[in-house]
Structure formats: C-alpha cells, structure tokens
TORFIVEX-386889 format. One record per residue (C-alpha): residue number from 1; residue in three letters; z negated, y negated, x. Coordinates in pm, 1 decimal, padded with zeros to 6 digits. Example, Ala and Ser with C-alpha at 12.3 -4.5 7.8 and 13.67 -1.06 7.14 Angstrom:
  num  residu        pz        py        px
    1     ALA  -00780.0   00450.0   01230.0
    2     SER  -00714.0   00106.0   01367.0
This chain:
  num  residu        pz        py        px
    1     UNK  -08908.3  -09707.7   08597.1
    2     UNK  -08775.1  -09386.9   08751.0
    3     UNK  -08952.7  -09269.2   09035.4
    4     UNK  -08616.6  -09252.8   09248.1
    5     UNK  -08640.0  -09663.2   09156.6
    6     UNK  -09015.2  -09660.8   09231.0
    7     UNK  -08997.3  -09489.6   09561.3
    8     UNK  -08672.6  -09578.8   09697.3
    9     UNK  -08789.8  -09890.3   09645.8
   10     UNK  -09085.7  -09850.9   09917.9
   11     UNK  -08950.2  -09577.7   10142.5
   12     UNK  -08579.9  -09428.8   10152.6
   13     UNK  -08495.7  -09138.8   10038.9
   14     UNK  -08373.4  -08987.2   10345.0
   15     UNK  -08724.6  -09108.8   10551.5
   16     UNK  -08889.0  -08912.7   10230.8
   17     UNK  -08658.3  -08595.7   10228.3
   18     UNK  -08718.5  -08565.3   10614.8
   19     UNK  -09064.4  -08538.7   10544.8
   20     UNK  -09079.9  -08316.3   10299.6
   21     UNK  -08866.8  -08087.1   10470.3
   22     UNK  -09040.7  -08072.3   10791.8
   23     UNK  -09265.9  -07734.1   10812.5
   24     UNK  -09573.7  -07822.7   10817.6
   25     UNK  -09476.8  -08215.4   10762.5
   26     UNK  -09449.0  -08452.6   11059.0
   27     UNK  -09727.5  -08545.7   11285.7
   28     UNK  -09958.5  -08781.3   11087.0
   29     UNK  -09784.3  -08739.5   10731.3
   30     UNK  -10062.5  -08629.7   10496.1
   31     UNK  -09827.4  -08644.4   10200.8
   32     UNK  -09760.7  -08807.7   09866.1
   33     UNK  -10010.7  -08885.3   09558.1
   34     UNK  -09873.8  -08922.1   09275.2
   35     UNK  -10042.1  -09117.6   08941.5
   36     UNK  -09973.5  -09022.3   08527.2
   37     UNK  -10053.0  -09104.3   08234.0
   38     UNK  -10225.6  -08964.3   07962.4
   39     UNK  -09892.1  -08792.4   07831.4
   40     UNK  -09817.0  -08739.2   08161.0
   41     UNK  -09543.2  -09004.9   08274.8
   42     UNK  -09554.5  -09066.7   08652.6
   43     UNK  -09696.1  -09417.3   08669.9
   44     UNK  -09725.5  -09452.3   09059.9
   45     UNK  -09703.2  -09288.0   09367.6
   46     UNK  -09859.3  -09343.7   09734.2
   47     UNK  -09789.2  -09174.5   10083.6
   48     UNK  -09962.7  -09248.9   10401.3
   49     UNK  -10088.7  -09047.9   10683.8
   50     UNK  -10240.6  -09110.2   11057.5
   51     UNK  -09909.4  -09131.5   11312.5
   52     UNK  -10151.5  -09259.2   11607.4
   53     UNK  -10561.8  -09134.2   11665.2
   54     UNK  -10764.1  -09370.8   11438.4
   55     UNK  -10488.1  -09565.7   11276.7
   56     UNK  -10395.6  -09495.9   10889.4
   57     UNK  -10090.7  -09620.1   10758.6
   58     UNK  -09960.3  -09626.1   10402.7
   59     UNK  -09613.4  -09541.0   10400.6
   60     UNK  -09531.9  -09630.6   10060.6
   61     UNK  -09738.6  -09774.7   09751.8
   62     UNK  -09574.7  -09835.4   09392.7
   63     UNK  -09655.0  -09913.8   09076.5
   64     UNK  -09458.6  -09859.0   08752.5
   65     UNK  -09419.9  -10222.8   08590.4
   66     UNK  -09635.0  -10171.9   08258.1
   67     UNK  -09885.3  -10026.6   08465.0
   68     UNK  -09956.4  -10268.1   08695.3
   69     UNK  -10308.0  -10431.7   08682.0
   70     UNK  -10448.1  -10109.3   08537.2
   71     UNK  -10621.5  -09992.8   08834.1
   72     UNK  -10345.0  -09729.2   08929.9
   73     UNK  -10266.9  -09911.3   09297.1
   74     UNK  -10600.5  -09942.2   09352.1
   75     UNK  -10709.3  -09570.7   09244.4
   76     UNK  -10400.2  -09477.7   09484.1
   77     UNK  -10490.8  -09680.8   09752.0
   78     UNK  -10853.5  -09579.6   09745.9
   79     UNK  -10753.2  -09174.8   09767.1
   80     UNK  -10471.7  -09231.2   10058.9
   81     UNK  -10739.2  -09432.4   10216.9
   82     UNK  -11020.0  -09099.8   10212.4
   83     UNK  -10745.5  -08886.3   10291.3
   84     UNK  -10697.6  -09111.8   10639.7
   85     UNK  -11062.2  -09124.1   10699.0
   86     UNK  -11103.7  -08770.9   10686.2
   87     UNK  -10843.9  -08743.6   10946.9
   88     UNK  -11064.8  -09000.2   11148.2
   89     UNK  -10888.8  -09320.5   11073.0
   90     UNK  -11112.0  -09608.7   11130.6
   91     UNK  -10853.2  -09874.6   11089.4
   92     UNK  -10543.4  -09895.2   10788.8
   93     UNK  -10195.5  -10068.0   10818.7
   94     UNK  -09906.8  -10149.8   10558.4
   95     UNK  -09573.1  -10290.2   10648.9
   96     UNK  -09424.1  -10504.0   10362.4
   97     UNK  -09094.2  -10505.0   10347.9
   98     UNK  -09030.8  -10836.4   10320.9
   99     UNK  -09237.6  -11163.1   10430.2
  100     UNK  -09304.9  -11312.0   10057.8
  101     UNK  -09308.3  -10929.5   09946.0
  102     UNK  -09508.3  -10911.6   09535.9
  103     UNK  -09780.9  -10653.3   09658.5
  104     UNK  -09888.1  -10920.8   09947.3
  105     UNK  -10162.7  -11067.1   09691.7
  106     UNK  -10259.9  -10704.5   09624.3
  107     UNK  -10316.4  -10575.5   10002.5
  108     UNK  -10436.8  -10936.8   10098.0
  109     UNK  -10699.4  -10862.0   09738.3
  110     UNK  -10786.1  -10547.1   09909.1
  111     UNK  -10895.6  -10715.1   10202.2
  112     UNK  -10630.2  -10665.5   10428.3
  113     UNK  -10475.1  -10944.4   10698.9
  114     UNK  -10191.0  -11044.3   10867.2
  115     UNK  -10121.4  -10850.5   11257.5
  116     UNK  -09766.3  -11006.3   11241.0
  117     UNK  -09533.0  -11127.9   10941.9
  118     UNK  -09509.2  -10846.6   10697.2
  119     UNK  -09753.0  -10633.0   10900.1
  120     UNK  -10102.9  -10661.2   10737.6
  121     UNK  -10430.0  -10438.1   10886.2
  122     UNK  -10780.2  -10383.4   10783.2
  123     UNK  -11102.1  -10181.4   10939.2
  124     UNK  -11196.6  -09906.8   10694.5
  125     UNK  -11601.7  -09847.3   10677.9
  126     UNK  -11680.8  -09519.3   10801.3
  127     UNK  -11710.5  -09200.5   10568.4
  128     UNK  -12066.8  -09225.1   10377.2
C-alpha cells in the first residue's frame, strides 16, 4: 500500500503537512515513526504527541496489509507510547475514525477502553 494510502487513510494530508511545516512542530507533536522491512519497504507508520500536560495521544497508526499481525503496530505503538512518557504522559488516547473502525480489536487488545464512541483511553505505567 502506498504510504499516501496508509496515512491519508489515518490523518489528512493537509493536518500532516501543517505539522511538518510548523518550526519547531506544533505544541505536543513529537513526530512520525515510521516501520520497514528488511529490503527496506515502509511497512507502517505512527504519529502521536502530548497536546494537553499528561495526556498522550496517537494521531495516526497504520499498518501495511501483508504486514499486519507481524508485530509492526505493536512495535509502533510501544515506541510512540515511550516517546509520550518521556514527555510525562501518564495517560494515552486514540480517536477511531469510525465506531466499528478494524483497529478497535487491536487498541481494545492493547488494553485500551471506551471514553465515548470512537474515543478509546488507557493509563500508561510509569517509566521503569
């Protein structure tokens, strides 16, 4: 899948070039991770950041389709998530898109819950 596909999928484009172009980036925005392959063939991407004191929030979270169930979401999820704790988050939030959205069973999996229909939260354990 193209990564304009991936991403526009999860975040539009002009939310993303706004961000990028920002000096500095916009309060919060910690920025994009991005996952390969072996040959080097962008397989997913994450963004996420800390807009308000103590609250992370992943912006966007995809997953190329024949890469799914390989770990990558979780391996992208996990580094957004240390990126937000070092910036003191102590709690992390994801807004779905829609209310039956496929990655539900993955956040819910990763021990998320429902706040409101779409909008699922979870405490993060502190920094060992």
């Amino acid at each position: 899948m193209p990564i304009r596909r991936m991403v526009s999928a999860q975040c539009s484009l002009p939310r993303i070039r706004a961000e990028i172009e920002i000096p500095g980036g916009a309060p919060g925005w910690l920025g994009w991770l991005v996952a390969t392959d072996p040959e080097g063939t962008l397989v997913g991407v994450a963004a996420g950041g800390v807009p308000v004191p103590g609250e992370g929030e992943v912006y966007a979270l995809a997953v190329a389709g024949g890469s799914r169930r390989h770990g990558v979401g979780t391996a992208l999820l996990a580094a957004a998530t240390d990126r937000m704790r070092s910036y003191g988050a102590h709690d992390q939030r994801v807004e779905l898109p829609e209310d039956d959205d496929p990655a539900l069973p993955f956040f819910t999996h990763m021990g998320f819950a429902p706040l409101a229909p779409r909008r699922l939260s979870r405490p993060l354990p502190p920094l060992s």
